[in-house]
Residue frames as qw, qx, qy, qz and C-alpha x, y, z in Angstrom:
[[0.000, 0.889, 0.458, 0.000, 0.00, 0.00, 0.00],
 [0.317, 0.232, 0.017, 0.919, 1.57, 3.55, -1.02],
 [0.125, -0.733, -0.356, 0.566, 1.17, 7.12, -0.61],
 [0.486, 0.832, 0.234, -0.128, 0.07, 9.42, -2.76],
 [0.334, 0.853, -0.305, -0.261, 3.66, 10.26, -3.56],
 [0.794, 0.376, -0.465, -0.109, 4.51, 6.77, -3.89],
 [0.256, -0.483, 0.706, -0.450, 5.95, 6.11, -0.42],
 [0.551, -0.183, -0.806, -0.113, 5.47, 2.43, 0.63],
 [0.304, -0.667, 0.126, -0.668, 3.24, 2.79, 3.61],
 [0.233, 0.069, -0.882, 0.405, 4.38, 0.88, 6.84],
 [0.300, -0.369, -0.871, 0.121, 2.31, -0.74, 9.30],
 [0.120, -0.431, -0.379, 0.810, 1.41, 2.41, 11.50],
 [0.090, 0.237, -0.211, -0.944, 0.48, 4.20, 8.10],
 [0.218, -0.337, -0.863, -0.307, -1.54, 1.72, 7.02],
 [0.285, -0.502, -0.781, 0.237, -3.65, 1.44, 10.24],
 [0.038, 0.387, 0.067, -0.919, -3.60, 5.90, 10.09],
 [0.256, -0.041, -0.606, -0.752, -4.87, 5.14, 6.32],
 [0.211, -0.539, -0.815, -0.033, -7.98, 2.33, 7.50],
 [0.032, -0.553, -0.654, 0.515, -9.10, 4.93, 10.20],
 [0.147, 0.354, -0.191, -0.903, -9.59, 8.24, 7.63],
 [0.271, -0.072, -0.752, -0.597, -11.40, 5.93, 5.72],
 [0.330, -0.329, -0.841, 0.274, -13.24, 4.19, 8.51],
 [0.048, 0.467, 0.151, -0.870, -14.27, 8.08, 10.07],
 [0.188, 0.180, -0.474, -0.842, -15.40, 8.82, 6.34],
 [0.357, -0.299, -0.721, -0.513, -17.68, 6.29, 6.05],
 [0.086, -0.498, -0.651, 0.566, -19.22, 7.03, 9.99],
 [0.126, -0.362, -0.002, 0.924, -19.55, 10.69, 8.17],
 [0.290, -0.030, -0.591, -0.753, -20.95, 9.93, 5.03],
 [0.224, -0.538, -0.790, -0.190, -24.40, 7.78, 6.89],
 [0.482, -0.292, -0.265, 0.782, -24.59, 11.37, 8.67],
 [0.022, 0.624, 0.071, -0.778, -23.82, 13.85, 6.67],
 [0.326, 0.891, -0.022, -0.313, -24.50, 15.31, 2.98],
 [0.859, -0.226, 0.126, 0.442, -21.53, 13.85, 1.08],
 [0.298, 0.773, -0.053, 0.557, -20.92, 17.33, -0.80],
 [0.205, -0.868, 0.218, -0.395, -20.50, 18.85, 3.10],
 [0.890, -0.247, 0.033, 0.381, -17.55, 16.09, 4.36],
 [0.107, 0.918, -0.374, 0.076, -14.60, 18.19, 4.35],
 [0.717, 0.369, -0.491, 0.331, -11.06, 16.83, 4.51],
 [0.163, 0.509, -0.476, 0.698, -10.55, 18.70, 7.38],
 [0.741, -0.234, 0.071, -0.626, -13.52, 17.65, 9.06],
 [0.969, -0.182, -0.169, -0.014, -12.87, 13.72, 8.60],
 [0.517, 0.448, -0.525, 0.506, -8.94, 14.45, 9.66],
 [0.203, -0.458, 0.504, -0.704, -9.93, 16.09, 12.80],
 [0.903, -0.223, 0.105, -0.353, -12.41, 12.94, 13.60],
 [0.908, 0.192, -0.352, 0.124, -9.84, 10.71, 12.88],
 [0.602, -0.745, 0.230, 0.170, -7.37, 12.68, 15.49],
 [0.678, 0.156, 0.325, 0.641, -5.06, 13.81, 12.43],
 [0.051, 0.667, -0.154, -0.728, -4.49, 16.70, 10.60],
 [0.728, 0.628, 0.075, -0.264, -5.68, 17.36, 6.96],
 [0.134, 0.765, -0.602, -0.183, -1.83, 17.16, 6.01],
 [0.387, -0.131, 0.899, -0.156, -2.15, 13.49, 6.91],
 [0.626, 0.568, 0.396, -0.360, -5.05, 13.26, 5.03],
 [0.263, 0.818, -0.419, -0.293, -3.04, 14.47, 1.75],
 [0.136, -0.512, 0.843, 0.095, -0.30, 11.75, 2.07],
 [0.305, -0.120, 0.939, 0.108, -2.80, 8.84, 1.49],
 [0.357, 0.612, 0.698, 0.106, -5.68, 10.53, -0.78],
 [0.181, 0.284, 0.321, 0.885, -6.06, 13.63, -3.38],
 [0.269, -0.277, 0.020, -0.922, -9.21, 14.41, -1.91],
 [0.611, 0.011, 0.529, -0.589, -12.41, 13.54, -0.38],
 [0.730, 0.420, -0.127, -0.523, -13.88, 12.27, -3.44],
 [0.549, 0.416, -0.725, -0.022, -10.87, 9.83, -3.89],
 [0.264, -0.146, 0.842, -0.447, -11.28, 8.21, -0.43],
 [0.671, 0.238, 0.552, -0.434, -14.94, 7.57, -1.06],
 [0.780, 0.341, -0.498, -0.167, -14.22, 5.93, -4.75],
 [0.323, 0.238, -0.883, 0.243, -11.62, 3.53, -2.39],
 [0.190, -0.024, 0.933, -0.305, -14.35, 2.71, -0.09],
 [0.768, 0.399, 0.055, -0.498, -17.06, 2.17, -2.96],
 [0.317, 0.577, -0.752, -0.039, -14.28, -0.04, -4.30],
 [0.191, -0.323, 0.820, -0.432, -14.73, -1.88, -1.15],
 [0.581, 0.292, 0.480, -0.590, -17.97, -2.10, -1.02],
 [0.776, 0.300, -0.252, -0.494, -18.64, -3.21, -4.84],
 [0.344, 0.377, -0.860, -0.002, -15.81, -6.02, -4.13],
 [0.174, 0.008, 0.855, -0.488, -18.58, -7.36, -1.45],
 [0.571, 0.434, -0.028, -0.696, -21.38, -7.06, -4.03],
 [0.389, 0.252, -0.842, -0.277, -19.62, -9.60, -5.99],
 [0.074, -0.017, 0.976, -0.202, -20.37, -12.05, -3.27],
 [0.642, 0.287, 0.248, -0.666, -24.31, -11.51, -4.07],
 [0.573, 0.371, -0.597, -0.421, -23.76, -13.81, -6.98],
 [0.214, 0.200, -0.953, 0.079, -23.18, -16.53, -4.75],
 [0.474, 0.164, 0.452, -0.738, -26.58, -16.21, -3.52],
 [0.768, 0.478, -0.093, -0.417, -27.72, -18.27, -7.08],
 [0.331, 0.510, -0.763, -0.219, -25.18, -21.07, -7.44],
 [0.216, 0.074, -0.971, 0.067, -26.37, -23.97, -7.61],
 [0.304, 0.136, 0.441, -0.833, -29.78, -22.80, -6.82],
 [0.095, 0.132, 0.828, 0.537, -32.68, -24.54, -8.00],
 [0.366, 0.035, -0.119, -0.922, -36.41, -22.60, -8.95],
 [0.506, -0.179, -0.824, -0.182, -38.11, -26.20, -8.72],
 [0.586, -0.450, -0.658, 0.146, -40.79, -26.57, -6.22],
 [0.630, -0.726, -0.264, 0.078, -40.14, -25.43, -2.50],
 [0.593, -0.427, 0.123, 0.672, -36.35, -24.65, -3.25],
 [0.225, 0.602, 0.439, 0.628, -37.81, -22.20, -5.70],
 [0.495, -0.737, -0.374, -0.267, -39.35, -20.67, -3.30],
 [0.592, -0.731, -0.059, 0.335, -36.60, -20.43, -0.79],
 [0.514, -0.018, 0.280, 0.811, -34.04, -19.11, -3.50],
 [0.026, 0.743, 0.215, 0.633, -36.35, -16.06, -4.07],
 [0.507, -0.860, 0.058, 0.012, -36.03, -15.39, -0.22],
 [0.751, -0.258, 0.036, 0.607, -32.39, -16.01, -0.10],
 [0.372, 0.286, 0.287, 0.835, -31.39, -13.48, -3.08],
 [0.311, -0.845, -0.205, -0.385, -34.49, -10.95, -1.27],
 [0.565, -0.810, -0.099, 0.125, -32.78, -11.12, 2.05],
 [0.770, 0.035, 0.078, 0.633, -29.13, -10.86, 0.42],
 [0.189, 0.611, 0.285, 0.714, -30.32, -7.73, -1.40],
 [0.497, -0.829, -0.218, -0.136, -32.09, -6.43, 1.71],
 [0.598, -0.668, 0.033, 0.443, -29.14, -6.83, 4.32],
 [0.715, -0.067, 0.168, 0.675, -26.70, -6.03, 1.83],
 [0.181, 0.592, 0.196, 0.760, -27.88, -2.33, 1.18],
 [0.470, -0.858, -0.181, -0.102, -28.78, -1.82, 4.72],
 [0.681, -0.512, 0.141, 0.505, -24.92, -2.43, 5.87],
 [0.461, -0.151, 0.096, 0.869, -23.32, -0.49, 3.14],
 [0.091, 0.854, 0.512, 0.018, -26.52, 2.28, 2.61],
 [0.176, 0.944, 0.152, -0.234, -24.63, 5.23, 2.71],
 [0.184, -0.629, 0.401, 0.640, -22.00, 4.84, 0.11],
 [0.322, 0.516, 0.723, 0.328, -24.60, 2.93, -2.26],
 [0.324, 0.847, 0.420, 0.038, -26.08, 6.57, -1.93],
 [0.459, -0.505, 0.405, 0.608, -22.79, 7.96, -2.84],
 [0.429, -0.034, 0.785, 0.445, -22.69, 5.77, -5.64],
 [0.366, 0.594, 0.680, 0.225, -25.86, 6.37, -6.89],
 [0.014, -0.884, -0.077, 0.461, -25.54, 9.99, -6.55],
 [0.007, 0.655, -0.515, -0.553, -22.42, 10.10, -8.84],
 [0.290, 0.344, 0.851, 0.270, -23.93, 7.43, -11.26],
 [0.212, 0.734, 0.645, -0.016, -26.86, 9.62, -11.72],
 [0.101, -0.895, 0.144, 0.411, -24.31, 12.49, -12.37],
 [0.783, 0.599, -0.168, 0.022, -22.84, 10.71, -15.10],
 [0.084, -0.755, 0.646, -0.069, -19.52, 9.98, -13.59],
 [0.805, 0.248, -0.507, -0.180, -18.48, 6.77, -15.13],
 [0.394, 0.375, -0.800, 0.252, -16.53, 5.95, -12.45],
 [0.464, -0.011, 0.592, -0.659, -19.42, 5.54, -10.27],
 [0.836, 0.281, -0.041, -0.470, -22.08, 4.18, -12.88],
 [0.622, 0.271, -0.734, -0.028, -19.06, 1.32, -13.35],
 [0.105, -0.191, 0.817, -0.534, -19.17, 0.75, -9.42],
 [0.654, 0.037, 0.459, -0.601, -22.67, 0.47, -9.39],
 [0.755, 0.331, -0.394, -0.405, -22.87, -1.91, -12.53],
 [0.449, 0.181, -0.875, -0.004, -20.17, -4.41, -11.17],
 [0.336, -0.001, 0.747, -0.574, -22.40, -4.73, -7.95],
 [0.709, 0.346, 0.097, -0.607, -25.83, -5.21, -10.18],
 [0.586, 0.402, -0.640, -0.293, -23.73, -7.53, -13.31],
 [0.016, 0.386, -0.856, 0.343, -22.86, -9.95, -10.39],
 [0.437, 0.220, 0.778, -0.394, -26.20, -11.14, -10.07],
 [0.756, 0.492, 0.049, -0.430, -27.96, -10.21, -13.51],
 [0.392, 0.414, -0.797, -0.201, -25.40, -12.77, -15.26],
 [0.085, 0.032, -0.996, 0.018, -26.52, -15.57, -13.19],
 [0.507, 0.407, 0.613, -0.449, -29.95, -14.93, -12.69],
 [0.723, 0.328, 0.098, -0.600, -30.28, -15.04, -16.03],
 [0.118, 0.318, -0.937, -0.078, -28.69, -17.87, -16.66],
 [0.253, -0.004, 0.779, -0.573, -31.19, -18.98, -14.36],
 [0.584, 0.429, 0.257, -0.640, -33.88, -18.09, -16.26],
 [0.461, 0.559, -0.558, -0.404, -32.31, -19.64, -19.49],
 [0.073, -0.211, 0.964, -0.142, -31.77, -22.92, -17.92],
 [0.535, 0.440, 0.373, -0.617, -35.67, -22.75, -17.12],
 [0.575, 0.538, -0.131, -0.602, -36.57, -21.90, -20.52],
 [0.229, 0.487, -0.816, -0.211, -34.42, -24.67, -22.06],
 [0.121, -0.031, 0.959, -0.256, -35.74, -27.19, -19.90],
 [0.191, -0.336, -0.703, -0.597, -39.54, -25.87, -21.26],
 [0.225, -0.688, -0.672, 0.156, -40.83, -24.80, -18.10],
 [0.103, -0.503, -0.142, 0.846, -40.70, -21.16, -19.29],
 [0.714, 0.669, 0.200, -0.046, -42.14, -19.75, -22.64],
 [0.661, -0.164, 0.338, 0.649, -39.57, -19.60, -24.98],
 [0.220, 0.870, 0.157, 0.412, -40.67, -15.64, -26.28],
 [0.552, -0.786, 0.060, 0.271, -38.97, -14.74, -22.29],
 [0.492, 0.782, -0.190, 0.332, -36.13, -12.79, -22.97],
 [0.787, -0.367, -0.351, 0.351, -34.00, -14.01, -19.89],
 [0.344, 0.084, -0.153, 0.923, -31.19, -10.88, -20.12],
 [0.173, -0.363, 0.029, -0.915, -34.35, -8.46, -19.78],
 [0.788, -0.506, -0.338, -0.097, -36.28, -10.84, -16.88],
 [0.598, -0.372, -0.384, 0.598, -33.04, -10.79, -14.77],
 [0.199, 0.272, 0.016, 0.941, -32.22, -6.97, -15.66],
 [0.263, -0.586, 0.082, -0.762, -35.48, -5.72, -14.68],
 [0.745, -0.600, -0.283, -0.069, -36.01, -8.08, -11.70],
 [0.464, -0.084, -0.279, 0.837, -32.00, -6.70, -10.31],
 [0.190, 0.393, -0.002, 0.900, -33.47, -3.56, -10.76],
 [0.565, -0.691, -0.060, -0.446, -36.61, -3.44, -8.74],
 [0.809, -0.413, -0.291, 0.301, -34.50, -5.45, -6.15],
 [0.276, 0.158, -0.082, 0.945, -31.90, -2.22, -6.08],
 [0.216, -0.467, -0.295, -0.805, -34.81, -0.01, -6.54],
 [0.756, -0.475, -0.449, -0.028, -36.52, -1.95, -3.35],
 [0.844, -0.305, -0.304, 0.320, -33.71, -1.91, -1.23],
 [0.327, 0.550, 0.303, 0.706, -32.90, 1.34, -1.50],
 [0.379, -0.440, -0.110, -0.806, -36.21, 2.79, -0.63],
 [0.491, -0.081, -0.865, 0.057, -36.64, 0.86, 2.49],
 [0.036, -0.196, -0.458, 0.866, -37.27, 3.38, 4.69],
 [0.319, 0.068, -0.162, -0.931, -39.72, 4.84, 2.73],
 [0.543, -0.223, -0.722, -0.367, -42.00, 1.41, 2.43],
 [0.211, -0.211, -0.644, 0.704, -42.18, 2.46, 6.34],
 [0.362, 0.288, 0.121, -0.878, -43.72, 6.02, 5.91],
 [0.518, 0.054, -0.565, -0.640, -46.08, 3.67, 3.63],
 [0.664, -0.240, 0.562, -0.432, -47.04, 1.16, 6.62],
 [0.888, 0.325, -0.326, -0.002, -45.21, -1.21, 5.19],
 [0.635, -0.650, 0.416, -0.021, -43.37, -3.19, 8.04],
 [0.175, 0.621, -0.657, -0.389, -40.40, -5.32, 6.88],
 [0.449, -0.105, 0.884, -0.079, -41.23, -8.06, 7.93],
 [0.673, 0.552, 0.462, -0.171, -44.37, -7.94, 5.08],
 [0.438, 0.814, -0.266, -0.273, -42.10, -6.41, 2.52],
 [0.201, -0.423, 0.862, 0.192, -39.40, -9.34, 2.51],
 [0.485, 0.155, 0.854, 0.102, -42.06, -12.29, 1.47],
 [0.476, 0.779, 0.287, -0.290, -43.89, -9.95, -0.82],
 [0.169, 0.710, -0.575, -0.371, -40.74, -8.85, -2.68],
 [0.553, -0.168, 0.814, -0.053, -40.12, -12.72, -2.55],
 [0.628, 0.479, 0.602, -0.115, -43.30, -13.66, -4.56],
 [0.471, 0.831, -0.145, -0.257, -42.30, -10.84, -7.43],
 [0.035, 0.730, -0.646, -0.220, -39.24, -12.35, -7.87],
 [0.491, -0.075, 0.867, 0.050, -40.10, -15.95, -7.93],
 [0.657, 0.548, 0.493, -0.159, -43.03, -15.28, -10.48],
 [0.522, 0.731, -0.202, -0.390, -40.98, -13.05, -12.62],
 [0.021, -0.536, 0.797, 0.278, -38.24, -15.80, -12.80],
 [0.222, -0.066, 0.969, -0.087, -40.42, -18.98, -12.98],
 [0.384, -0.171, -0.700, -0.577, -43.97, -18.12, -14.40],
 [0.427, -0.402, -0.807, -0.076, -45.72, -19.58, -11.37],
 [0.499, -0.718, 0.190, -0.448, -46.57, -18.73, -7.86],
 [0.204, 0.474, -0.831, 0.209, -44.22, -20.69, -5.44],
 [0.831, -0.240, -0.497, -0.071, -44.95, -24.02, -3.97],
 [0.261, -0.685, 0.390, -0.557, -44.53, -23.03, 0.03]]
């Protein structure tokens, strides 16, 4: 691990680097991520902005290194579908598994998904690629999923599988997101996990699930 001016950074610097980052991301479920100042997360961290300097260019570069982080734990959503089958009862429990994955996994890293989406929706490629490799990780194998299905004849064979998994990733983003908000709608979670459930099993399988 370096410093910005190419210094290798030793053990101490390291563990100086984790906490600026660590501080940043307390800041960012907080505050505004335009109003994080450098100086601001330095002085939480119990540094000085000059410190700050030595192991990032700016705010903006820290939070790309811990959206980095965070998409490299996105990958693991994929594993949420291997080896999963859509048959029966384990149909049924693979539409809760990949719901509750989606669920926990935007509650624990919520405020630098709304980072992400912020500078995605600003056109800054280097966000709109973070958020894709978190989303590609699962729309490649769900629709695999869905192709496997279709092959096997227990789908129609007009289903366009890339645009079944695509928009079912999306309402699951879209969903998981807005979670709070399916509150101010007296929507409790507990009713919004099996309900998401049922959209996802029917859009992948055609059926209603066998419970």
């Amino acid at each position: 691990m370096r410093t910005v001016d190419g210094r290798v950074a030793g053990r101490r610097g390291q563990a100086t680097r984790q906490k600026l980052l660590d501080c940043l991301g307390e800041m960012l479920s907080s505050s505004p991520y335009r109003d994080v100042k450098v100086i601001d997360v330095a002085r939480r961290a119990g540094t000085s902005p000059a410190t700050f300097y030595q192991y990032f260019p700016d705010v903006e570069g820290a939070v790309l290194e811990i959206a980095e982080h965070m998409a490299a734990d996105g990958a693991g959503l994929a594993t949420l579908l291997e080896g999963r089958s859509w048959a029966g009862k384990a149909g049924w429990q693979s539409a809760q598994e990949l719901v509750d994955g989606f669920l926990e996994f935007w509650r624990k890293h919520d405020a630098i998904l709304r980072v992400v989406d912020l500078g995605a929706a600003e056109g800054d490629k280097r966000f709109y690629k973070l958020r894709m490799k978190i989303l590609n990780s699962v729309n490649g194998s769900l629709a695999d999923s869905i192709a496997e299905l279709q092959s096997k004849g227990r789908i129609d064979k007009d289903v366009n599988p890339a645009a079944v998994a695509g928009a079912l990733v999306a309402m699951l983003a879209a969903v998981a997101s807005h979670q709070k908000a399916f509150q101010t709608w007296g929507v409790k979670q507990a009713e919004l996990r099996p309900n998401l459930a049922l959209l996802v099993h029917l859009g992948v399988t055609g059926r209603k699930p066998t419970r």
